[in-house]
matplotlib code that plots the C-alpha trace (Angstrom):
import matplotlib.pyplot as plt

x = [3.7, 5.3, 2.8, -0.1, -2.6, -3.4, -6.7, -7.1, -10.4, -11.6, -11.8, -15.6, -16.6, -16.6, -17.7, -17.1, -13.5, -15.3, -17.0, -14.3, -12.5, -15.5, -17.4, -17.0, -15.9, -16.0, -12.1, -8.8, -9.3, -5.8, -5.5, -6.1, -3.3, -2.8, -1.1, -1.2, -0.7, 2.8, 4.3, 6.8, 9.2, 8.5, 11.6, 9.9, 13.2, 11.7, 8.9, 7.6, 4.4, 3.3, 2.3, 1.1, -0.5, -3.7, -4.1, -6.3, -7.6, -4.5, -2.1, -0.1, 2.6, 3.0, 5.7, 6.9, 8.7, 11.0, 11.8, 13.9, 14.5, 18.1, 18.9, 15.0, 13.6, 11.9, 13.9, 13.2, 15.9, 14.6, 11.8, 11.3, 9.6, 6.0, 3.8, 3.5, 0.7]
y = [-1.2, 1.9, 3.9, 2.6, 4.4, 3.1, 5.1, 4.8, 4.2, 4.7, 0.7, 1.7, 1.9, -2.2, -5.2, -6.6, -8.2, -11.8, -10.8, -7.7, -10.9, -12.3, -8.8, -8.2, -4.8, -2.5, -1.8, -4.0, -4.2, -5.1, -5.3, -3.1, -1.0, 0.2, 2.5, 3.0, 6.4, 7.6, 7.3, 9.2, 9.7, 12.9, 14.4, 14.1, 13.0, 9.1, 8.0, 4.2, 3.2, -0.5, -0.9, -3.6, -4.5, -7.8, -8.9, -11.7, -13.7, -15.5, -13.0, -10.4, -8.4, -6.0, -4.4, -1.9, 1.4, 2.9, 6.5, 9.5, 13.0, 14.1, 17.8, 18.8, 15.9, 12.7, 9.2, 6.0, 4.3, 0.6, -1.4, -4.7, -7.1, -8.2, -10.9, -12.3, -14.8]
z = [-18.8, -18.6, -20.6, -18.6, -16.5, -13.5, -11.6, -8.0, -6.5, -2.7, -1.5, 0.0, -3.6, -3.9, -2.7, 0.8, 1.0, 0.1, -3.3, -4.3, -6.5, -7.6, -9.3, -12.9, -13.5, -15.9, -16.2, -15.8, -11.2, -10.6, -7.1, -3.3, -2.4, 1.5, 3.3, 6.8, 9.0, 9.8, 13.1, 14.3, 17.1, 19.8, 17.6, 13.9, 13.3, 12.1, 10.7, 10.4, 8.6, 6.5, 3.4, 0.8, -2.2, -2.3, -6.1, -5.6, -2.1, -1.7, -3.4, -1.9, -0.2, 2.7, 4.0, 6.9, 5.4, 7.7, 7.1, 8.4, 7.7, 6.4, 5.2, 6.3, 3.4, 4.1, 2.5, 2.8, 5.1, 5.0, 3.5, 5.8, 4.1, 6.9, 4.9, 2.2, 0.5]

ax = plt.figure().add_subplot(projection="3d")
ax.plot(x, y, z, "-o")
ax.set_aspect("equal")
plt.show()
């Protein structure tokens, strides 16, 4: 797994979310991967946005990634698990 490459496509390039499971493809279609805007306080001192990962109609994860800034760099202070399927 580690030696794999994985190439992101735009999501407008497929089918509509009912037949994107269905299509046969040429290439291995693991799965869609989101991520939503940041949002951050009036201090741009934290930062939340949501992520997640669909591999299949009733297959998934998301997840809301909290951030802050600490010596002027961005980490990730906690990952809060939102839905799963």
């Amino acid at each position: 797994m580690k030696n794999q490459i994985y190439k992101l496509k735009d999501l407008s390039k497929f089918p509509n979310r009912d037949t994107i499971w269905k299509t046969k493809y040429k290439f291995i279609f693991s799965g869609v991967f989101s991520v939503s805007r940041i949002q951050f306080d009036k201090e741009k001192k934290y930062g939340v946005l949501s992520a997640g990962f669909v591999c299949d109609r009733h297959c998934g994860q998301g997840f809301r990634i909290f951030i802050k800034k600490v010596n002027d760099k961005w980490i990730i202070d906690e990952v809060e698990e939102t839905w799963v399927s």
